[in-house]
C-alpha positions as CSV (number, residue, x, y, z in Angstrom):
1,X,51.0,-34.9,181.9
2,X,49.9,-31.7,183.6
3,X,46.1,-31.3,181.5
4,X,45.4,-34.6,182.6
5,X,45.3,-33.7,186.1
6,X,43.4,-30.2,185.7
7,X,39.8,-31.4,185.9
8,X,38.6,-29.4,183.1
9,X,38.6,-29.9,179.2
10,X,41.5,-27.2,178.3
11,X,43.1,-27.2,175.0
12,X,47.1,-27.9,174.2
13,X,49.0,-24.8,174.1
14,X,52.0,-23.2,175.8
15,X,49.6,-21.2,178.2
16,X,48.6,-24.2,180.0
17,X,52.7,-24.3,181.6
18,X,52.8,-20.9,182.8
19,X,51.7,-21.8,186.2
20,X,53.8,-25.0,186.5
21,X,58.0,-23.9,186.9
22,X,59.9,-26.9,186.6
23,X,63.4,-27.2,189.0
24,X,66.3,-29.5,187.7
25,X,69.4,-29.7,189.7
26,X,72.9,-28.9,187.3
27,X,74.0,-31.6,185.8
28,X,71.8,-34.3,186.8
29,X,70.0,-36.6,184.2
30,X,67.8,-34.9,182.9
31,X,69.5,-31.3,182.2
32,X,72.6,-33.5,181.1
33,X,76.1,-31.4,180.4
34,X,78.4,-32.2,177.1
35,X,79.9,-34.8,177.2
36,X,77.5,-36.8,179.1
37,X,75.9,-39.4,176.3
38,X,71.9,-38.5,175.9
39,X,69.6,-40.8,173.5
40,X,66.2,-41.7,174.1
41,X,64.9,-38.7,175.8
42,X,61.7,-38.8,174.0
43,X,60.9,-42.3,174.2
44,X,62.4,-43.6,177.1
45,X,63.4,-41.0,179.8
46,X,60.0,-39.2,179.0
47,X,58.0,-42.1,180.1
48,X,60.5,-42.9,183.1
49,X,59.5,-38.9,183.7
50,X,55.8,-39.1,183.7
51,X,55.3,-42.5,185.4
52,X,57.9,-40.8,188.4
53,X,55.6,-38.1,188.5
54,X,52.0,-40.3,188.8
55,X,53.0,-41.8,191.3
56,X,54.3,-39.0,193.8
57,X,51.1,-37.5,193.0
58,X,49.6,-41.3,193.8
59,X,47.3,-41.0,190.7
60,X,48.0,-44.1,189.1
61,X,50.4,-47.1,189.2
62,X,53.0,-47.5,186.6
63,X,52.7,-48.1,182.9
64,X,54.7,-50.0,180.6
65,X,57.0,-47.3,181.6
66,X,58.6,-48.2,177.9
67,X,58.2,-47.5,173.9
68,X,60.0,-51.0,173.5
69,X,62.2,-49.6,170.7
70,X,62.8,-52.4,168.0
71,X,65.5,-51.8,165.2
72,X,66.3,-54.2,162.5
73,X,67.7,-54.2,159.1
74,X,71.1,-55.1,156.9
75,X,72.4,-53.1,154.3
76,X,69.1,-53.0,151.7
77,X,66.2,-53.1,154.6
78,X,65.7,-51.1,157.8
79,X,63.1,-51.1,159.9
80,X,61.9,-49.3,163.7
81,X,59.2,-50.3,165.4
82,X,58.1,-49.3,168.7
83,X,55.9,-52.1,170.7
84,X,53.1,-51.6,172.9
85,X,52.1,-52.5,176.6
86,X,49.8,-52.3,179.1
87,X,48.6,-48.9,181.2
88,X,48.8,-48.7,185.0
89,X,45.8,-49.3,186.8
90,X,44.2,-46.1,189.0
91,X,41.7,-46.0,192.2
92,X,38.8,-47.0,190.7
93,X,39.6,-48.1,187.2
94,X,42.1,-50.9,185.4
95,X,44.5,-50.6,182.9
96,X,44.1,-51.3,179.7
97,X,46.3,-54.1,177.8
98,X,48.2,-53.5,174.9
99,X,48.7,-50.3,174.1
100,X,51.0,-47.3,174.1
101,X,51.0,-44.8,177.0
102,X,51.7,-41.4,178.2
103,X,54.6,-39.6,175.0
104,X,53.3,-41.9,172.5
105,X,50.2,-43.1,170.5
106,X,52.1,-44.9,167.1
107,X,51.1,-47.6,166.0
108,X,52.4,-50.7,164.1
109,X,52.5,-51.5,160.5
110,X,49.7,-53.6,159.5
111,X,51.2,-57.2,159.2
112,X,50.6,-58.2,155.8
113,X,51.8,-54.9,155.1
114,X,55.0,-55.4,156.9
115,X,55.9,-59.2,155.7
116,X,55.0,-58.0,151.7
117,X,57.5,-55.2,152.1
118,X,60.1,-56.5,154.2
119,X,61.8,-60.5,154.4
120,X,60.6,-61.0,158.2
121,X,57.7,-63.2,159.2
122,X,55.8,-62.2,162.1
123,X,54.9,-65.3,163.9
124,X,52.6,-64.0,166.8
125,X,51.6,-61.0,168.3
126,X,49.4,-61.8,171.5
127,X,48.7,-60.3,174.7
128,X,50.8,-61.8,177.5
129,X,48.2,-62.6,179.8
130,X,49.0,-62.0,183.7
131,X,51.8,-59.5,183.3
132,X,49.5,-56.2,184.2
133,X,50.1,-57.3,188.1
134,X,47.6,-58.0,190.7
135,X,45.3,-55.8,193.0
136,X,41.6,-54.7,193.0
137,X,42.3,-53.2,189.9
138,X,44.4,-54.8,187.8
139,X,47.4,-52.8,185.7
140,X,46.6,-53.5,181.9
141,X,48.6,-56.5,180.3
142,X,51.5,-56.4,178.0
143,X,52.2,-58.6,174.8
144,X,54.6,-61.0,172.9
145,X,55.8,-60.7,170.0
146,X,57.9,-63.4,167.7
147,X,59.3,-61.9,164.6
148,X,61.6,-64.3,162.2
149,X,64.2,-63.5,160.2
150,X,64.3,-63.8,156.3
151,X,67.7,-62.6,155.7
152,X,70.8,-62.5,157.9
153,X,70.0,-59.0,159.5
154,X,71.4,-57.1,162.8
155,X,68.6,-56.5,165.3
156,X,69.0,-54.1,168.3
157,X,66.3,-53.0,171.2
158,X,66.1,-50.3,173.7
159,X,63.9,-50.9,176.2
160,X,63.2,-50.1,180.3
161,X,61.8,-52.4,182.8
162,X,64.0,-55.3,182.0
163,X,65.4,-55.5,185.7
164,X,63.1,-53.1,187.4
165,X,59.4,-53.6,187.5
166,X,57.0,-50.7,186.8
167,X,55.6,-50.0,190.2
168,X,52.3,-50.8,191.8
169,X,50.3,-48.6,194.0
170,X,48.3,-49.2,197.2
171,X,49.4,-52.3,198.2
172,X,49.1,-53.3,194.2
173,X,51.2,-55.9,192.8
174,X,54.0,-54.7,190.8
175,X,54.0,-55.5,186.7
176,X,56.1,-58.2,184.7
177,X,59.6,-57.2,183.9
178,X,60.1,-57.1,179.9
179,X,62.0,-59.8,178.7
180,X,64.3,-60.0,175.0
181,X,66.1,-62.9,173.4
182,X,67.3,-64.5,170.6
183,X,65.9,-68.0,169.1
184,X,68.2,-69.6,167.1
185,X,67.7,-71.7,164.0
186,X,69.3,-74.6,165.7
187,X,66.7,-74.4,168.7
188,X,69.1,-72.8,171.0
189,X,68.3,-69.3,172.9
190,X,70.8,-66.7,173.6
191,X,70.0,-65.0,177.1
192,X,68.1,-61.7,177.4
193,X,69.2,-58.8,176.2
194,X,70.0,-56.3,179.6
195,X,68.1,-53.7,180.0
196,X,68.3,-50.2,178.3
197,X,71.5,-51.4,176.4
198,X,71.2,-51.3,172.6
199,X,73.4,-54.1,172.0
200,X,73.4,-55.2,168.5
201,X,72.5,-58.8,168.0
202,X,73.3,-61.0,164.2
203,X,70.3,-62.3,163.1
204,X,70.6,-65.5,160.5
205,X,68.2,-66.4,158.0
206,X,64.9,-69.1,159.0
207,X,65.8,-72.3,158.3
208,X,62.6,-73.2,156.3
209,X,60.1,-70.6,155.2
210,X,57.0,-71.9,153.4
211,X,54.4,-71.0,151.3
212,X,51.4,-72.9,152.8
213,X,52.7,-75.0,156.1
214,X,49.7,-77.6,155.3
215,X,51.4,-78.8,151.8
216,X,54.7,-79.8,153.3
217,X,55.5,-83.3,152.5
218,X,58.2,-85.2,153.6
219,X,59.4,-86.6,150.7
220,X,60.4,-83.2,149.6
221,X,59.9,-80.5,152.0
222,X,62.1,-78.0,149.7
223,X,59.7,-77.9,147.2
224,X,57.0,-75.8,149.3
225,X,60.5,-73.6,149.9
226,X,61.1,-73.2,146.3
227,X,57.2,-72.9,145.5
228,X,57.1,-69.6,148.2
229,X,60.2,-68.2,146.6
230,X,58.8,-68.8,143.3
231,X,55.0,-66.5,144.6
232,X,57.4,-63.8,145.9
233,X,59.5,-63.3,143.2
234,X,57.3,-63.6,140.2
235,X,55.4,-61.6,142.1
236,X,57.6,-58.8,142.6
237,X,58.7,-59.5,138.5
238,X,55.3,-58.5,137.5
239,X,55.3,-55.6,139.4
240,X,59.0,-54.7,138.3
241,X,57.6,-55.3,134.3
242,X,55.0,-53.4,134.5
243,X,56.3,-49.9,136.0
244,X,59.2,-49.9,134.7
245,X,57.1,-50.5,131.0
246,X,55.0,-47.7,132.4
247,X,57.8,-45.7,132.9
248,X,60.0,-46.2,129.3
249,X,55.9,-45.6,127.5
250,X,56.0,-42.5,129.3
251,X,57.1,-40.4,126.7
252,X,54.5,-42.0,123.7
253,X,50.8,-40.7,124.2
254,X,48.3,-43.5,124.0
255,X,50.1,-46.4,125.9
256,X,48.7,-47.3,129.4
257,X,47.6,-49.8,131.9
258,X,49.8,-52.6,130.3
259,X,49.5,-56.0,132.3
260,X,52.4,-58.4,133.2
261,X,51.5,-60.5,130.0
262,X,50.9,-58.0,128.0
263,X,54.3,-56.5,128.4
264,X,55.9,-60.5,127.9
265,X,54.3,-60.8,124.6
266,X,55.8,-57.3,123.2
267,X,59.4,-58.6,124.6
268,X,58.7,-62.0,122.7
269,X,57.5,-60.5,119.8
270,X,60.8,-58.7,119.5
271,X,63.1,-61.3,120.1
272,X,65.5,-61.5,117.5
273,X,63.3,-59.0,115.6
274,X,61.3,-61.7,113.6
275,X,58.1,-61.8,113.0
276,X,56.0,-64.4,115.0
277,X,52.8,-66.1,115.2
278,X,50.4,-66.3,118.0
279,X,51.6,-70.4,118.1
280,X,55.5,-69.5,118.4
281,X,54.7,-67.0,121.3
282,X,52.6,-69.4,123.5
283,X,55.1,-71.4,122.9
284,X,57.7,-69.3,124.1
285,X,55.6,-67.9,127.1
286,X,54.8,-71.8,127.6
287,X,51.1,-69.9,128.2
288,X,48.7,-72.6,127.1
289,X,45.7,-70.7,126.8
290,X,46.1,-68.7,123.4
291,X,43.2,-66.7,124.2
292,X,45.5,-64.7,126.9
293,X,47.9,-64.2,124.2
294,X,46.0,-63.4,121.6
295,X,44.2,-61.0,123.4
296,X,47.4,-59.4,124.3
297,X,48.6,-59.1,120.9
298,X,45.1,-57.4,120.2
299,X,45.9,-54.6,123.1
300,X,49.4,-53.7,121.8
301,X,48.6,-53.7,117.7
302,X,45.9,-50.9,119.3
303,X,48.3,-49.2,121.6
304,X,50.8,-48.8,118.6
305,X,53.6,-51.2,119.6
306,X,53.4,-53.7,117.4
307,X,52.2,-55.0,113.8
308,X,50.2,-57.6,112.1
309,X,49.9,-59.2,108.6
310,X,48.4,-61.9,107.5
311,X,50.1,-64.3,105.5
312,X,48.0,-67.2,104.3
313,X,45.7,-68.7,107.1
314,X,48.5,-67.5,109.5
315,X,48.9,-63.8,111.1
316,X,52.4,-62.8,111.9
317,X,53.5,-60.4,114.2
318,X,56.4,-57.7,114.5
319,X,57.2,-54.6,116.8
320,X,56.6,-51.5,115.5
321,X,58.9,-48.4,115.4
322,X,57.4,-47.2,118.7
323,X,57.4,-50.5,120.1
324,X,60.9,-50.8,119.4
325,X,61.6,-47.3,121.2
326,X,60.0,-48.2,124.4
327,X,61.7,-51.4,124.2
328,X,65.3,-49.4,124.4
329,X,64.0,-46.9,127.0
330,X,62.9,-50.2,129.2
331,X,66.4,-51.3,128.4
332,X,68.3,-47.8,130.2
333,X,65.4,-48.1,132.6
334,X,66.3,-51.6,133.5
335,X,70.4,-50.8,133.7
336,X,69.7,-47.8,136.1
337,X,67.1,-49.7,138.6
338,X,67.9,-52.8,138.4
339,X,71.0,-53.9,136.9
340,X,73.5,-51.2,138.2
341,X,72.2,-52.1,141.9
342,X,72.5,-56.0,141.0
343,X,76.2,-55.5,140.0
344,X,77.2,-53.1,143.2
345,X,75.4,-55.5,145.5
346,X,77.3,-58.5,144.3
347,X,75.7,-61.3,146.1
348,X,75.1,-63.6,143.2
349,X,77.9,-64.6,140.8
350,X,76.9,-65.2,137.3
351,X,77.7,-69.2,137.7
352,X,74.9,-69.2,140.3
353,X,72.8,-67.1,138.1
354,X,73.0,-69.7,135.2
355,X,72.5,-72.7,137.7
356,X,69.4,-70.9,138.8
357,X,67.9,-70.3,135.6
358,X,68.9,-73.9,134.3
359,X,66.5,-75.1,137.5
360,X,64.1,-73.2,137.0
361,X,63.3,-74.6,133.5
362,X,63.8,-78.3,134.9
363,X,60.6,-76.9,137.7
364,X,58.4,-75.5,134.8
365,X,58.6,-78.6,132.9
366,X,57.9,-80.7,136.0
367,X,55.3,-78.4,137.1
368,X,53.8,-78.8,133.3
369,X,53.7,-82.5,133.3
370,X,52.2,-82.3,136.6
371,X,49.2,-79.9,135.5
372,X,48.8,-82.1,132.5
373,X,48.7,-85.4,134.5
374,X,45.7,-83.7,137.2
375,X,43.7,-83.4,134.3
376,X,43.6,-86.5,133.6
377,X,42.7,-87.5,137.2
């Protein structure tokens, strides 16, 4: 805080405090003695600080005077985020909307980035227009932000200038207040949080998350909720197949950059450890374009995991010795990562497993018939 008011470029080190000796009364709040609680200090009481000391020196109104601390998770996901707002406005210049001030420049995680790695939907982030308050130089505007809930999680914030409002200057209007709460699934809203208490708040899962909101039909608006589960998790399958393949062919020179089908044909090829043809695993794979296949098969008889023979007009193929060794090491790699943590989670019992799975074969068959019927349309 101090360089910005020296009217000179001057660089950040510890020389530029030695004319400044800071006075605290004992035992106050901000040379706190055990036991007196402390948290924040960085984020919150710092800006509280700095904001205090603008305006005795009357240099600027008050910012957002917040970081907006945002903490969510459940017992696999956590997330912090800190949310932005707008700068106080000066003498002769505005503030700026929508952004983080005076201990702080952090910034968020991009969106897409944020609902691919975490089950949250982020429904809006805009500016909240008419919050910066009033004067011949305006303070800079804050923002909303609507975040939804995937999974039952906890959610806490901690936050200033939810009673208080960040102050204005020469006969300037004073900013917004912040304002917190709770949306229900059911429509109803819990009231605001107060302010500066991190009160911990149960989130529930969205009622309805879709894929593509302009597909929804009446008749059967599940299906565009089973169709978004099906992207995300065959999705995150692929992914799953192909490291942890990576990872068990880590030991065997020569094998890399396997794809997700090429890593479905080697497990099809070794089921039941018979040889196959390239009819029995589209079959299988219900993949109806045997060129895919077949140019998978092609990619692992070259990378040394499996076989061919021909036998008559037909080619039949088998793992080989390799192919059966990474096979077992993606079997211990699959019991450590993902089955061991399946089991200790135990959310899903084995009777909803099978009901699942028996579903999802009635939705590929109706799917199929589906396909086939469009090409005939």
């Amino acid at each position: 805080m101090f360089r910005t008011l020296v009217d000179d470029d001057i660089p950040m080190n510890e020389g530029c405090l030695k004319p400044v000796t800071i006075i605290l009364p004992d035992d106050c709040m901000l040379q706190a003695q055990y036991p007196a609680a402390v948290i924040a200090g960085n984020v919150e009481t710092s800006q509280i600080v700095t904001d205090t000391l603008y305006g005795a020196l009357g240099v600027m109104a008050a910012a957002q005077g917040t970081m907006n601390n945002f903490i969510y998770g459940n017992d696999v996901y956590q997330y912090y985020e800190t949310l932005c707002g707008g700068s106080g406005a000066g003498p002769d210049f505005d503030g700026c909307d929508a952004v983080h001030t005076h201990m702080t420049n952090s910034r968020l995680t991009d969106p897409e980035v944020l609902e691919w790695r975490y089950p949250v939907l982020l429904e809006s982030f805009e500016i909240r227009d008419g919050s910066g308050g009033t004067g011949r130089h305006r303070g800079g505007h804050g923002v909303r932000r609507r975040t939804r809930f995937l999974e039952s999680m906890e959610a806490v914030i901690l936050a200033n200038h939810r009673i208080v409002p960040p102050y204005g200057m020469a006969g300037g209007g004073e900013g917004a207040v912040g304002r917190n709460w709770v949306e229900r699934t059911d429509g109803s809203t819990e009231p605001p949080v107060v302010a500066g208490l991190a009160r911990p708040k149960a989130m529930v899962m969205a009622d309805r998350i879709v894929s593509s909101a302009h597909l929804v039909s009446d008749k059967a608006a599940e299906l565009s909720e089973v169709e978004y589960g099906l992207i995300v998790a065959s999705n995150a399958f692929g992914l799953w197949a192909v490291r942890g393949t990576a990872a068990a062919a880590a030991d065997f020179p020569g094998i890399a950059d396997l794809g997700v089908i090429d890593v479905m044909c080697l497990h099809s090829v070794n089921h039941r450890e018979r040889a196959k043809k390239l009819a029995d695993i589209c079959f299988k794979l219900n993949i109806e374009d045997t060129h895919i296949v077949n140019y998978a098969l092609k990619k692992l008889v070259k990378a040394g995991l499996v076989t061919s023979q021909k036998q008559g007009k037909e080619v039949f193929y088998e793992t080989s010795d390799t192919g059966k060794a990474v096979i077992r090491r993606y079997r211990d790699i699959r019991e450590a990562c993902l089955v061991d943590v399946f089991s200790a989670l135990g959310e899903v019992d084995p009777d909803s497993l099978g009901e699942l799975a028996r579903q999802l074969r009635v939705l590929s068959g109706l799917y199929g018939q589906a396909a086939r019927s469009a090409t005939n349309m």
